[in-house]
C-alpha atoms as a printed R data frame, in Angstrom:
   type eleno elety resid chain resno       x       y      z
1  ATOM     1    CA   UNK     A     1   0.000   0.000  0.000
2  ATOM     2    CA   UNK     A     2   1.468   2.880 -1.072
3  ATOM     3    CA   UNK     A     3   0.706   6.883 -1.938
4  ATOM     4    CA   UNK     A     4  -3.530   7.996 -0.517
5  ATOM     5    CA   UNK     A     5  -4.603   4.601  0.477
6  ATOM     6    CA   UNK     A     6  -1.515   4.139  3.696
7  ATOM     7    CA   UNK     A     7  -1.729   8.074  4.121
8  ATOM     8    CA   UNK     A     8  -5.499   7.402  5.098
9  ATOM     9    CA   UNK     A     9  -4.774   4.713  7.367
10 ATOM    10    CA   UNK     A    10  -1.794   6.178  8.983
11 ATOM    11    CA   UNK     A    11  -4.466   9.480  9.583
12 ATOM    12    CA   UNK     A    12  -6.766   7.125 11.161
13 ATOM    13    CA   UNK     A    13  -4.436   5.624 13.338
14 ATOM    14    CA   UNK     A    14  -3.349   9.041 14.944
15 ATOM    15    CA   UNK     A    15  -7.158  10.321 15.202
16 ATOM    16    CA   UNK     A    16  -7.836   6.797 16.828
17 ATOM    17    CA   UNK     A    17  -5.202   7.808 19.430
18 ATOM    18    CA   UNK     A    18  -5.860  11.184 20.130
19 ATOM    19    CA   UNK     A    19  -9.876  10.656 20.728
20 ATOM    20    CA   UNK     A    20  -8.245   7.681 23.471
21 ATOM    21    CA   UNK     A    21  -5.750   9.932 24.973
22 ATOM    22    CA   UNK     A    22  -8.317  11.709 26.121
23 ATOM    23    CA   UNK     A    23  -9.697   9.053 27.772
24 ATOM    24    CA   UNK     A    24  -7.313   7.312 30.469
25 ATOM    25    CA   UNK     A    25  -9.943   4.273 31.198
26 ATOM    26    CA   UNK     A    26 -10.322   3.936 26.889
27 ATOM    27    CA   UNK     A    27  -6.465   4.347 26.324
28 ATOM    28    CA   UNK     A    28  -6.042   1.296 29.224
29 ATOM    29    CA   UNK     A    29  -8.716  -0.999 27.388
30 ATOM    30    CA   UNK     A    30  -7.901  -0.640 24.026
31 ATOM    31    CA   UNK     A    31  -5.648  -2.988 21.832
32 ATOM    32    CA   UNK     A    32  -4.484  -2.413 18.593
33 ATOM    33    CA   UNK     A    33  -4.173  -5.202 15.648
34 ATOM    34    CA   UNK     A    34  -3.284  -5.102 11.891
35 ATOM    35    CA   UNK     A    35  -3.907  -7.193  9.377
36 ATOM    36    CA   UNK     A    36  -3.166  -7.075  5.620
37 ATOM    37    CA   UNK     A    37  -5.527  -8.946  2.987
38 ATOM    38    CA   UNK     A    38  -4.118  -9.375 -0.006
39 ATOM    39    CA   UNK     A    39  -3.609 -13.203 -2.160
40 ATOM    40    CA   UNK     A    40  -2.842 -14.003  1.684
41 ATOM    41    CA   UNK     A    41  -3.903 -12.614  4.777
42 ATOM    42    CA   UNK     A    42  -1.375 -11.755  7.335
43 ATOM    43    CA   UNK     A    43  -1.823 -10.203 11.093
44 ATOM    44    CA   UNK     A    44   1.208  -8.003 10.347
45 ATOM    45    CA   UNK     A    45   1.151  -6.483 14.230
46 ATOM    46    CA   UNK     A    46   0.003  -8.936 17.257
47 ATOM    47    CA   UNK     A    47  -2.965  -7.490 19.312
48 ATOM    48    CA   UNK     A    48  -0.842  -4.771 21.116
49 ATOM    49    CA   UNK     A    49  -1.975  -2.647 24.597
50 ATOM    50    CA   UNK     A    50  -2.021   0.867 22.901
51 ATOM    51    CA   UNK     A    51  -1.430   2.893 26.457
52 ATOM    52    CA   UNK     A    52   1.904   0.446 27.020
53 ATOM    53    CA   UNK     A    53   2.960   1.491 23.099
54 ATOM    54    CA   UNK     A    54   1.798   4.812 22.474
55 ATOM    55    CA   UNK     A    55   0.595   6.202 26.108
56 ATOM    56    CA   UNK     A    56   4.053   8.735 25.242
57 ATOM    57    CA   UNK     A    57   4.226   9.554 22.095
């Protein structure tokens, strides 16, 4: 994925973030996972605890 289509995602991922950073309990709850589908599907990130990954970015 390249150009538009990752930009989008990458955008999501940081609005996704922000909205949970605002919300301690959310941000503790939340886990993150991501998976490609292509001619094979792939789980490219294991389900991750956002607040231990991202709680300081």
């Amino acid at each position: 994925m390249i150009g538009e289509p990752i930009d989008a995602v990458e955008q999501g991922l940081a609005t996704i973030l922000a909205v949970l950073r605002k919300d301690p309990y959310a941000l503790e709850s939340a886990y993150l996972s991501v998976i490609t589908f292509g001619t094979a599907t792939k789980q490219i990130v294991l389900f991750t605890e956002l607040w231990y990954k991202f709680v300081f970015y």
